[in-house]
Structure formats: C-alpha cells, structure tokens
C-alpha positions in Angstrom: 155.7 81.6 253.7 157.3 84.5 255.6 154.9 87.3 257.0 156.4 89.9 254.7 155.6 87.1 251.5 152.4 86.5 252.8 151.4 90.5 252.7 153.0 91.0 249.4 150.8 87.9 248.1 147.9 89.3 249.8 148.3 92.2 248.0 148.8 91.1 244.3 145.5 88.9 245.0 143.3 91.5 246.4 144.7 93.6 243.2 143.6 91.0 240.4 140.4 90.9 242.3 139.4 94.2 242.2 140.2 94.3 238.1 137.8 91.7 237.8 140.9 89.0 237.1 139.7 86.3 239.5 141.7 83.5 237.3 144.6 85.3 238.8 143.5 86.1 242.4 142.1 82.4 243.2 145.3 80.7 243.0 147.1 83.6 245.4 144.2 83.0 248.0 144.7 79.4 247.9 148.1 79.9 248.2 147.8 81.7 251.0 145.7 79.0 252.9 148.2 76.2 252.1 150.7 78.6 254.7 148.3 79.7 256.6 145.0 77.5 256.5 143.1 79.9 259.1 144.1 82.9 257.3 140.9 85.2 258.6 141.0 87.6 255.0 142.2 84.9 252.7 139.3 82.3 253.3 137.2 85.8 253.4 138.3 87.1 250.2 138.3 83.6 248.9 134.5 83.4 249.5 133.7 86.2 247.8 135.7 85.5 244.8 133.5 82.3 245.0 130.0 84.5 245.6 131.0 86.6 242.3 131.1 83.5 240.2 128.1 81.9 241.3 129.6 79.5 244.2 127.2 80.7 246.7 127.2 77.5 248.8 131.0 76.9 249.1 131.2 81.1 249.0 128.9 80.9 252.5 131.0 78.2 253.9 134.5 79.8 253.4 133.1 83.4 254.7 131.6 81.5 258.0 135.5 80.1 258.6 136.7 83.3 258.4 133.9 84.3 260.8 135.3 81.7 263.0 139.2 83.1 263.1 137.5 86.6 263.7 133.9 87.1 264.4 134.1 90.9 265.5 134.6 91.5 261.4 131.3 93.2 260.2 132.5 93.4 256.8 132.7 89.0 256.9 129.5 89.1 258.2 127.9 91.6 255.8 129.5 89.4 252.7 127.9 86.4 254.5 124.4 87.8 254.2 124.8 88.4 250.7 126.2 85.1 250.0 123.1 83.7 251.9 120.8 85.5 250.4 122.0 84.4 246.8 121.0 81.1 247.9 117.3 82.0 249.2 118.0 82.1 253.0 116.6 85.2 253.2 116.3 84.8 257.3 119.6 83.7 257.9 121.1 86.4 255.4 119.1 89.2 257.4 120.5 87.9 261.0 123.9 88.1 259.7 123.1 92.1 258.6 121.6 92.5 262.1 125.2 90.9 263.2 127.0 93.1 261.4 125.4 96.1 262.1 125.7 95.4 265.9 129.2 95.2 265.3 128.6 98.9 263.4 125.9 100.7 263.6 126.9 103.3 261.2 127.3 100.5 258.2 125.5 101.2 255.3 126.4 98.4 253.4 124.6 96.6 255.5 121.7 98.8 256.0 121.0 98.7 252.1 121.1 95.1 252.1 119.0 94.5 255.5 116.1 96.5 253.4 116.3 94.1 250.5 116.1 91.7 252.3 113.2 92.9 254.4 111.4 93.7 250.9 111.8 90.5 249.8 110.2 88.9 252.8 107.7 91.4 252.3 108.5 93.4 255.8 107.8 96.3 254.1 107.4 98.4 257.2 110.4 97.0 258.1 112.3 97.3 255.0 111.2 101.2 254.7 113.1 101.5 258.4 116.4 100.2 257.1 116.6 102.5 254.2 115.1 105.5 256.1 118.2 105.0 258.5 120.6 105.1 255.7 119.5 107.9 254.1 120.4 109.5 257.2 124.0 108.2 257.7 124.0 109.3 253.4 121.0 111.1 251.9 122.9 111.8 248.9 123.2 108.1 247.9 121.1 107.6 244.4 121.3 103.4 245.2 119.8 103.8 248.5 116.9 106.4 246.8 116.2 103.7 244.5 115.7 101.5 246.8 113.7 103.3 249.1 111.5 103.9 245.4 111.3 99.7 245.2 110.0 100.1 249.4 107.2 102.6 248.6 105.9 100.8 244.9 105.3 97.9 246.9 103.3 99.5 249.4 101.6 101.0 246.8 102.7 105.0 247.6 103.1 105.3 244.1 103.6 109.2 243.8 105.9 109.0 246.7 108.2 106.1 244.7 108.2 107.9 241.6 109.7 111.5 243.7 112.0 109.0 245.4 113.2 107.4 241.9 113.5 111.2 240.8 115.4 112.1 243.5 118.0 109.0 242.5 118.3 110.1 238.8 118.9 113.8 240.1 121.8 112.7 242.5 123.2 110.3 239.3 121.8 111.2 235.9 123.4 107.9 234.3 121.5 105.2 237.0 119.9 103.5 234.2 118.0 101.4 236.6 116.3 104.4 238.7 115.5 105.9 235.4 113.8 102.2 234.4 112.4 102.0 237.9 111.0 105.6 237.3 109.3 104.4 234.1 107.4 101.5 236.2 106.0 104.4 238.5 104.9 106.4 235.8 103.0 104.1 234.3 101.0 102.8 237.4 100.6 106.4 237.6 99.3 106.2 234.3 101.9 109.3 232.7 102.2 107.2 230.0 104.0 109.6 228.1 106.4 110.6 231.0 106.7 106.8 231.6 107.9 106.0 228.0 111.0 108.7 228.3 112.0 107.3 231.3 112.4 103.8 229.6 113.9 105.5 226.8 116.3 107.3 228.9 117.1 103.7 230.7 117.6 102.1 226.8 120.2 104.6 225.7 122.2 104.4 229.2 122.0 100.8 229.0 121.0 99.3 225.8 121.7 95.6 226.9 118.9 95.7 230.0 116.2 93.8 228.9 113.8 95.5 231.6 113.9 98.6 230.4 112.5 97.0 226.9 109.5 94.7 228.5 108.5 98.3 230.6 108.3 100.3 227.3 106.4 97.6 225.8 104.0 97.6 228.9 103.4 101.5 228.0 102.9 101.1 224.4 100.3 98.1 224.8 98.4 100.6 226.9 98.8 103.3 224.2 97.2 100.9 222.1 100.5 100.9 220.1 100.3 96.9 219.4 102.7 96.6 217.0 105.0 99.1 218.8 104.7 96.9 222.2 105.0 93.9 220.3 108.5 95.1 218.7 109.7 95.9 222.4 108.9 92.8 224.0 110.2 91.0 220.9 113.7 93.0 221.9 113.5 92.3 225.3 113.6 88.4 224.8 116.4 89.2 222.0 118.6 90.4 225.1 117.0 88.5 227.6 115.8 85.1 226.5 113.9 83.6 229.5 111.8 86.6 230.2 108.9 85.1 230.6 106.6 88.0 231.8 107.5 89.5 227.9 107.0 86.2 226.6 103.5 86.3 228.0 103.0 89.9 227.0 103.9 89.4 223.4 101.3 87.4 223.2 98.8 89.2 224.7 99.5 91.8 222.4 99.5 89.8 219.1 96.4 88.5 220.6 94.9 92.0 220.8 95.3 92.3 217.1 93.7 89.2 216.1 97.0 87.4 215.6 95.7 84.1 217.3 98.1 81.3 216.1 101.1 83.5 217.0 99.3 84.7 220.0 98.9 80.7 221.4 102.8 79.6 220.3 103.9 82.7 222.7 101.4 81.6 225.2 103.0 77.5 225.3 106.3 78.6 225.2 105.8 80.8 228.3 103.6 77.6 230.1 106.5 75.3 228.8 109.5 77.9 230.3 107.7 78.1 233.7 104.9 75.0 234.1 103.5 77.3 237.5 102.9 80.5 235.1 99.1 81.0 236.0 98.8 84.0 233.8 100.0 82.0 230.8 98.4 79.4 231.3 95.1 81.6 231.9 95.6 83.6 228.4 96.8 80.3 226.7 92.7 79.2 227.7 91.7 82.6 226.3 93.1 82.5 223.7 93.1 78.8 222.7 88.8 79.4 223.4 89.0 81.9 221.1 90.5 79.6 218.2 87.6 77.5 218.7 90.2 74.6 220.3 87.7 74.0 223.0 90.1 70.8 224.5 92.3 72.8 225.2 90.8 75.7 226.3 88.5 74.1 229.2 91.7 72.6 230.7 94.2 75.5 231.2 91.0 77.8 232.0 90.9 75.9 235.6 94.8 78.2 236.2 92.6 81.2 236.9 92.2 80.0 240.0 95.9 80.7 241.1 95.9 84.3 238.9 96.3 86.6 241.3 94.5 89.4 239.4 91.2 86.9 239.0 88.3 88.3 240.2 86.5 85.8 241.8 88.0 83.3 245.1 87.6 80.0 245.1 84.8 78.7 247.1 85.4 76.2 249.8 82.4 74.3 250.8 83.8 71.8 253.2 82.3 69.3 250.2 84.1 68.0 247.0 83.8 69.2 243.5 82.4 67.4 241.4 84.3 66.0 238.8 82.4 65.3 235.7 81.4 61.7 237.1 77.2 60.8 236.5 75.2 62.6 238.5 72.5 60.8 238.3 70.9 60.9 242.1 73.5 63.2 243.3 73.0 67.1 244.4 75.0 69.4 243.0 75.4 73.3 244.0 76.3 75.6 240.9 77.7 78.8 241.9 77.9 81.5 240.1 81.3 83.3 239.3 82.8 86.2 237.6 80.4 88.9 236.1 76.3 88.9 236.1 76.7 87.9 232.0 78.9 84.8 232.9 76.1 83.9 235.2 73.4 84.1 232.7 75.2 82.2 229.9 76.7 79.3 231.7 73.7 78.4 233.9 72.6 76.4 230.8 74.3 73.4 232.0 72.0 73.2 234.9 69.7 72.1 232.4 71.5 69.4 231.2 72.9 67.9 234.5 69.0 67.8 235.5 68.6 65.9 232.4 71.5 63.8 233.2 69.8 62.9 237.1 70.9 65.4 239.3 69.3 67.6 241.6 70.6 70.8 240.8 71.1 73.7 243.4 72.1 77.3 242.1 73.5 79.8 244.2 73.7 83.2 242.4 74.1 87.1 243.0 70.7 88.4 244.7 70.1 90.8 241.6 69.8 87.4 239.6 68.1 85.3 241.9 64.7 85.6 240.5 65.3 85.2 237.4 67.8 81.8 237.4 65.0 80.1 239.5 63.1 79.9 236.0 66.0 78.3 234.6 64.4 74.3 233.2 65.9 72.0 236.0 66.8 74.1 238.7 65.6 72.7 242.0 66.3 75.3 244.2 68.0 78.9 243.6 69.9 80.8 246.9 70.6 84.1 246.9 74.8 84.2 247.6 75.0 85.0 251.3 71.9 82.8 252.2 72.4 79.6 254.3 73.1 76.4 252.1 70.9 73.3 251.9 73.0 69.7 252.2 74.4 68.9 249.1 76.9 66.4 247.5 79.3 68.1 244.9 79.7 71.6 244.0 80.9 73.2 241.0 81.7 76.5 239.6 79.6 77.8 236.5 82.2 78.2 234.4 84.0 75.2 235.0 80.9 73.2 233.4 81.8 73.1 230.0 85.0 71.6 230.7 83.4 69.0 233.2 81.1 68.2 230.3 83.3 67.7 227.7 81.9 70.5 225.7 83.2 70.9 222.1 82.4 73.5 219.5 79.7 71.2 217.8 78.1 69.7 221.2 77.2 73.3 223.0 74.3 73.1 224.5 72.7 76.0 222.5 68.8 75.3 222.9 67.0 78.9 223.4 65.4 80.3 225.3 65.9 79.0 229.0 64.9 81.8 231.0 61.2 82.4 231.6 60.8 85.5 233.4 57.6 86.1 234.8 55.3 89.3 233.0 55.8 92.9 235.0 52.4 94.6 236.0 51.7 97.3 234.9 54.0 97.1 231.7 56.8 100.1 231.3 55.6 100.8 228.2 52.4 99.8 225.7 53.1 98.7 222.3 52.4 100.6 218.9 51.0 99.5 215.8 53.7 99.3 212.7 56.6 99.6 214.5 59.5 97.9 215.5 60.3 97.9 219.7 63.8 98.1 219.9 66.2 98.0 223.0 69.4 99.7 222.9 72.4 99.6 225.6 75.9 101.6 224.2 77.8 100.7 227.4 79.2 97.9 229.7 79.8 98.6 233.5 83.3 101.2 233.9 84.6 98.2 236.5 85.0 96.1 233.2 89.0 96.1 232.3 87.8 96.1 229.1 85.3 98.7 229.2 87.3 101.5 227.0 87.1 98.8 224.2 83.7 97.6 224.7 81.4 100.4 225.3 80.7 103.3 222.7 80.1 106.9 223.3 76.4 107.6 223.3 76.7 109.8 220.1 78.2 107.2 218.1 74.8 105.1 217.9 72.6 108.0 217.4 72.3 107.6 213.5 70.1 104.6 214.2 68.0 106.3 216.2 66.4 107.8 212.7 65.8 104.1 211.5 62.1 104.6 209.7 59.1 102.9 211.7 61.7 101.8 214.8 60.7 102.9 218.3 63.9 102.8 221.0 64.2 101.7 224.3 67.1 102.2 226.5 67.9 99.6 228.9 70.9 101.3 229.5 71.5 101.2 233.3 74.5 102.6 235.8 76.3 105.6 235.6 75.6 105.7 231.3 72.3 105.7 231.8 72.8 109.7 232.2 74.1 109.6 228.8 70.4 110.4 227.6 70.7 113.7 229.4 73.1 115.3 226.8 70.9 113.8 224.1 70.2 116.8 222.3 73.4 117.9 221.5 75.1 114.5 221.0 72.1 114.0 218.5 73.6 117.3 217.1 77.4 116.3 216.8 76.5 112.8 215.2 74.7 114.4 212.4 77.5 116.5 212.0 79.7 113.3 211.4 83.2 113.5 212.5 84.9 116.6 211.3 87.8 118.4 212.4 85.6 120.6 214.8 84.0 117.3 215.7 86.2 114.6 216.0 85.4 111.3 216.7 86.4 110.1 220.2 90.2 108.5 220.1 90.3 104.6 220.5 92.6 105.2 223.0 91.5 107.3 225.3 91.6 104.6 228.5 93.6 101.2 228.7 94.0 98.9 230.8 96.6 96.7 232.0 98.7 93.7 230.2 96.9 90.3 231.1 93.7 91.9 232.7 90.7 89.4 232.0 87.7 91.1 230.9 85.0 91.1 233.5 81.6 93.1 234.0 80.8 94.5 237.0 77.3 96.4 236.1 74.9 97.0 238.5 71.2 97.6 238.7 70.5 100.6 240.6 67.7 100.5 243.2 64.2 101.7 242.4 60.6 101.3 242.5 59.1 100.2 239.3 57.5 103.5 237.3 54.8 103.3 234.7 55.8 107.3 233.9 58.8 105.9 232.2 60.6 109.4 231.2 61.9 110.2 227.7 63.9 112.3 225.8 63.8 114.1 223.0 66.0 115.2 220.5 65.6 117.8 217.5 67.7 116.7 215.0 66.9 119.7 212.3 63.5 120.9 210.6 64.3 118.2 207.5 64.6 115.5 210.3 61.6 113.3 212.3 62.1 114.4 216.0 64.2 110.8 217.7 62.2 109.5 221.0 64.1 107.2 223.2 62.2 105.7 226.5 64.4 105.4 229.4 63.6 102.5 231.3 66.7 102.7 233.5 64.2 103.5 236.7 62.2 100.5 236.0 64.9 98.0 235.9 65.4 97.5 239.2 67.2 93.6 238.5 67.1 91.1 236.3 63.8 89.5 236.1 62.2 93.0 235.3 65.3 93.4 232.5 63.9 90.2 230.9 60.6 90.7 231.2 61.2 94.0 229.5 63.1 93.0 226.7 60.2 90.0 226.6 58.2 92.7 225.2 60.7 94.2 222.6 61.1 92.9 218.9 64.9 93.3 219.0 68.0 94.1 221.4 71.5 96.4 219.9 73.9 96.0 222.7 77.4 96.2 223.4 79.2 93.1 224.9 77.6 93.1 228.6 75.0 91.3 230.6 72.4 92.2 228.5 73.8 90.4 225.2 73.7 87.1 227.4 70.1 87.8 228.7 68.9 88.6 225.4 70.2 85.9 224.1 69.0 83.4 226.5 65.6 84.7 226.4 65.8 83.2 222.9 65.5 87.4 221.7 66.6 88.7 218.5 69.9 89.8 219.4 72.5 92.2 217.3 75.7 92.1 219.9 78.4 95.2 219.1 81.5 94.1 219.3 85.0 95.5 219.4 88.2 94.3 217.4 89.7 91.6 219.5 86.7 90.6 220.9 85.7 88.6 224.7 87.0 84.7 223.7 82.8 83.3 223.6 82.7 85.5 220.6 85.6 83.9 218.6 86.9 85.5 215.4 85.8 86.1 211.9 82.0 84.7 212.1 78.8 86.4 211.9 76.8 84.2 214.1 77.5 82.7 217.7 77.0 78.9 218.1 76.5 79.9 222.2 73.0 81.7 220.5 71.3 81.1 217.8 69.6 84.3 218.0 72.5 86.3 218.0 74.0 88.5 214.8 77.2 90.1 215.7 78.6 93.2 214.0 82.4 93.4 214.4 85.1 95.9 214.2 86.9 95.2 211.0 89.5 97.9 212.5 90.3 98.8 216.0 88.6 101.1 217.8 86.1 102.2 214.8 82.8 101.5 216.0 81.5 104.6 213.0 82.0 101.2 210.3 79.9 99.2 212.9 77.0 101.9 213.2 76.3 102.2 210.1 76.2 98.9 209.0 73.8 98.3 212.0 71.8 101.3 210.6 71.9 99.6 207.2 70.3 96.6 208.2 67.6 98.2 210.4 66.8 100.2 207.1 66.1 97.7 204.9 62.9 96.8 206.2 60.6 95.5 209.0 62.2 92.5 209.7 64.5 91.7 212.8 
C-alpha cells in the first residue's frame, strides 16, 4: 500500500469511527496493519475501536504496541489508562495518566480521568487535586464540575457538592447526570423537595437513565410516599434490570406498608442477583422474622455483621464462637449487642444454656449491669470495658436464637426473669382504689426509627383522664421535658385535631432506605429523690385536674427502672427499652406500636409470643397513633382490671 493509499485509508476509517460505524472502520484499520504491521495510529485507533465495544483486554494490548512504535504519544497513553481501568487495574490505569500528563501537563483529558481514578481508590485528597487543576486549565467545563461534585459527596462536604453540581447544570442545562447527581446531594441534605426536581429534571432529559428513577424513589420513601417510591424503583428495574440497590429498596418499601410476601420475593431476588448483598440479605432476615419464618430468619440475620450501616462491630475475643454444640461444662460469654431493649429481651437464653450445663458469663452496658446479674443462671455479669475472666466460647445475644434452633412455638417465653432488687426509700407510696400506671410516649431520637415510633406528648393525654388511674412517667432523655408544656398540650388534645389544631404530620422526619431500627436511650445521671416532682394540668372546670409523677430524676439505670415499674399495676409504652423490661419483669404490658412495626412484633396479632404479658395496640393506618389512643383509653375505661 502506497503512503498516499495508506493516508486516504486512514482517513475513511477514522471517519466511520467517529459516526459510530465501527463495522466499517475495523476492517480499514486491519487493513492498514497487514501493510504496515507497526502502524503507531492504526494499532492505536484499532484499540480503541476495541475499548468501545467492550474488548478491554485485547483494546490494552493493541494501545501498549502503539506505545511501543511511539511512546512520547500522550493521547496513546491516556487511551491506555482508560482501557485499564475498564478492566479494574485502577493502579496501572493511573500510572499511565501520570505518563501522559508528563508528556503534557496541560492535558485535561487526562486530568479528569486521573481524579476518577483517584476516587475510585478512594484518594480522595488526591482525587480533589486532579480536578482542582483542571478546573484551572477550564473552569467552565460542566463534566469536570460534576466530577469535582462526585470528589466532595464522598468526603462528605455535602453543601459544597451540591453548589459544585449547580455550578455544572448552570454551565450545561441539559447534563442530565449533574442534574441526577444534584438530586443525591439534596437529599443527604435532606431538601427533599428540591431533591425530587432535580430527579425530575434528570427524567425528562433522559428518560432511559435508570438512576435518576432509583434516586426519586429514595426521596419519595423518605416522604413517606410508599406507593409513589415503590412505582419508581419498579421503573427503575423496568429500564435497568440488574439494579440491585432498587431491587432491595422496593422491598423495603413494600415492606414498610405491610406488604410482607412481596416484600421477601424482592428481598431473594436481590440475595440471588448478588450472593455478597449484606443489606439484602439483612432485610430478607427482617423481614422473613417478621412473617414468623424463624428458619429462615435466624440464618441470613448473621449478614448484619458485613452491613456497613450496623450499629454494633463484631467482637473478637481471641476465643471461638460457639456454635450451638452442648454446652454442658463449657463457659460461655454472652455479650450484649445493639440497643439496651435487645439486651434485655435476648438475655433469656442465658437461662436456658445454664439449664443446658454451661457456665454462663454476661458482659453488658454498665447502665444494665445490675440488673442482668439477677437474670436465673448467670454466673457472673461484667460491666463492657471491665477485664474478662477465661472463658471457652463466646456468643453474641442475638445470635442465640438461631444457635438454639428457636422456632415460633419453642421461644423460650417463661416470665418474669429479672429480679431487681426493692429501691429505698420508694419514689412514690401507693393509693388505695387506684390503678399505678406507667407511661413512656417516646423512644431515644438516635433510633432510625424514632419519627415512627415515638408519639407527641399530646397525643396520649386523653388517657390521662382514665377514672381511678394514677400516672407515672418513666419517660427519661430529652422527652422527659415533654411534661413541661403539659398544660397547654393538655389543652390542644382536648381540643382534638382541628384545623387550628392539627394533628402532627406522620411525616414530619424519615429516615434512610435500609436503616435498621435501633435504640439508643439513655438514662441520665442522678441521685435518687423521694421529692419526685409533678405536674399539673387544668384541663377545664367540667374536668378532674390530670397528675402525672415524673420519675425521670429517680431513674438513674436500669435496676431502679425495674424496681419502679415492680411497684406499678401496668406499663403504656412505645416500642423502646422499657416494653422489653416490662415485659421481662413478667408486668402487665400495653406496647404502642406503629404501622410496620420492629420484626419481634410481627403482623396482624394482638399478643406477643416473646411475652405473655404483653397486649399490643397497633396502627391499622400509618402514622395515626389518634385510632391507637383511644382504643387504649377505651380499655383503661372499662374498668379496674389491667
């Protein structure tokens, strides 16, 4: 082939492959290459022909010839990086950007794709220098503002990625992916409202991105829009069908309407699309728990280990776990895990692997120690942070029930099994012909679920005009204060909701997609009082004045809560610690719960087979506690019984 052929051939191939014809420029290269076989821009252009079609491997070795017939090229060496990085050698793909920009300092290109790299290695600080330095050879470049967006979400400077995302869509209205990206910063920002437009914006530029679909949904589900996330994530796997992360929030959010069955297929078919999914596996044992199939449940419940988002680490004792094997003669160490509730209703099976022949050892949160070192069976109780005695197996509370096989009909559900000790002097003295009754509205705010769980104090003010009924609140943390604003709260709940007096929106805080729900409420530090304060509040000359006892002061931990409620006929409390200690003290227990319940309360049942003592009143629809109340305030009126 003549030099003047050659050129002309050159040409018409490097003109089919910038239309996107690459049936038509392949067969020029390689015609090329049979002249010329160490033809530097034939074997160059070749390989990225073969890069654009997926060819990565034989794309990275045709680029590195071409490197060889003329290594001062930093456009070869650029194009190798990118053909390297498709394949995952992210360190190889950055030397050949440093390569190239050695060879030109000035090449952005190269610069943008050095700081994906670095991001993707997670260099962030080195990442942020790469696209700070091409901003400055181009700051009107909306790509390289995205990316500097991507740079400053993952170093979590949120506000600062969303102005940078801004900044892209300013420079180039139609970047569908800024506006997208935009939409993800909003919403950690929680502009959940700004957040949906964004996504909206993305849709209508692009309408075949799936990403823009699963982020919407993501807003929606924290709107409490259910059905309106689930139609979005639905979309999102119509366009994209191995998006696992919608997979897994689709059925997260038929799961928080009560949808179980369709809730669990979503679930496996996210496990089965990715086996390593922690996340899916981890809601598939929520939500599997919740349907009462307990086989299954125990099993994938062990993933939440490898969640990153899980709120306790796994403990590493230099000893092995035990397995479930007899432990007869053997000492075990049970530690505690998760929230102060999960504590209190798992340590049960301490008492039954003492039955079984084991010396048990629990080590638990100081605040409990006390009051666990009652617990039937328990040798020896350490307060977490406190040297350990010798022991041979540990285990993690809740991984007992899965250890010991437990099934819905084979819970070990004996009450009670906590003995605190008797407080002197008592926080309060009995009364003749009435009923002692303790009340707690709200869970700890560190609880993901708290916006769902806990109730404005107002809302449970109607039962505090239940006829012969004295209240106690053993309301503790920041809602203790609630009692302060008694008198007018007492006021609007009389009033029922009106337009003047609306009740407080179900929505009003969310949390995020696949958060577990967790209590984090603490006891705050005190001496015990025996002038245990009260408040009163005047609800109008036709109505008894309502007295509720704060005992927040007195209860100081655990042992003092129980001895407390020892002393009271019955407990109303939201889903926290308090249920569980209530209920393990073998107390008369009515448990307030929301719509989609925590997975120990299961679904549609009145009772809980984890207490026999327990009554629950449910949400029959989200977010209306009012229905809740009054049935509550029903049954305390129909009599002295509890």
């Amino acid at each position: 082939m003549t030099p003047p052929a050659l050129t002309d051939t050159l040409q018409r191939a490097l003109r089919h492959h910038q239309a996107g014809q690459f049936a038509q420029a392949e067969p020029l290269y390689r015609e090329i290459l049979r002249a010329q076989p160490r033809h530097a821009d034939a074997l160059h252009l070749l390989g990225v022909l073969a890069h654009q079609v997926g060819q990565h491997a034989p794309a990275a070795d045709l680029i590195r010839q071409a490197i060889r017939e003329n290594p001062r090229s930093a456009g070869y060496h650029c194009n190798l990086g990118e053909a390297l990085r498709a394949l995952g050698h992210l360190d190889n793909a950055a030397r050949s950007y440093e390569t190239a920009l050695q060879l030109q300092p000035d090449y952005l290109e190269a610069l943008i794709n050095l700081a994906t790299v670095r991001k993707a290695q997670g260099r962030l600080a080195d990442a942020l220098a790469a696209c700070e330095h091409a901003l400055r050879l181009n700051p009107r470049h909306a790509g390289i503002h995205n990316n500097l967006g991507n740079i400053l979400r993952a170093q979590n400077r949120t506000a600062e990625a969303a102005a940078a995302y801004r900044t892209a869509v300013q420079l180039r209205p139609d970047y569908a992916d800024a506006h997208c990206n935009l939409g993800h910063a909003l919403r950690d920002l929680r502009d959940l409202d700004a957040a949906a437009t964004s996504y909206e914006t993305a849709q209508r530029l692009d309408p075949a991105a799936a990403e823009s679909w699963f982020g919407l949904g993501n807003v929606r589900q924290l709107q409490d829009r259910l059905a309106d996330a689930a139609a979005c994530f639905r979309r999102a796997l119509e366009l994209q069908p191995g998006h696992v992360d919608a997979r897994l929030n689709l059925g997260l959010a038929l799961q928080e309407q009560n949808l179980l069955p369709a809730a669990l297929e979503h679930f496996r078919h996210a496990v089965a699309q990715r086996p390593d999914y922690s996340e899916a596996h981890f809601n598939l044992a929520l939500a599997a728990l919740a349907a009462g199939d307990f086989a299954t449940g125990w099993r994938e419940y062990e993933w939440r280990w490898r969640c990153k988002t899980f709120s306790t680490a796994p403990r590493d004792f230099g000893r092995p776990l035990w397995d479930g094997a007899n432990p007869a003669e053997k000492t075990i160490l049970l530690h505690a895990e998760q929230g102060w509730g999960d504590t209190l209703q798992f340590i049960r099976y301490a008492t039954l692997l003492a039955e079984r022949g084991a010396t048990v050892l629990a080590e638990v949160p100081p605040q409990l120690a006390r009051l666990i070192a009652t617990v039937p069976g328990v040798a020896q109780v350490i307060a977490r942070g406190a040297p350990l005695p010798a022991f041979d197996f540990h285990a993690p509370l809740m991984s007992l029930p899965g250890l010991c096989q437990t099934t819905p009909e084979t819970i070990p559900a004996r009450v009670p099994y906590l003995f605190p000790p008797p407080i002197s002097p008592a926080p309060f003295t009995r009364t003749a012909d009435q009923r002692h009754i303790g009340l707690v509205w709200a869970g700890g705010t560190g609880h993901q679920k708290d916006h769902l769980r806990s109730l404005p104090f107002a809302t449970v003010l109607p039962l505090l005009h239940a006829p012969n009924c004295r209240f106690f609140s053993l309301q503790v943390g920041p809602r203790a204060r609630d009692l302060d604003a008694c008198e007018e709260m007492e006021r609007r709940a009389l009033l029922g909701p009106t337009a003047a007096n609306p009740p407080e929106p179900s929505n009003a805080r969310r949390s995020t997609p696949c958060d577990d729900r967790r209590e984090t409420c603490e006891h705050p530090n005190g001496a015990l009082r025996t002038d245990a304060p009260y408040l009163t509040a005047q609800s109008s000359p036709a109505r008894a004045t309502v007295t509720v006892t704060n005992l927040s002061p007195h209860l100081t931990d655990f042992a003092i809560t129980a001895a407390v409620i020892q002393q009271l006929d019955l407990v109303i409390t939201v889903d926290t610690a308090v249920a569980h200690l209530a209920g393990a003290l073998g107390k008369t227990v009515w448990i307030l719960l929301p719509f989609a319940p925590d997975w120990r309360w299961q679904l549609d049942r009145p009772d809980s087979p984890w207490y026999p003592n327990a009554r629950l009143f449910r949400q029959t629809t989200r977010g209306d506690w009012y229905s809740v109340i009054d049935s509550v305030r029903r049954e305390l009126a129909t009599g002295p019984s509890v």
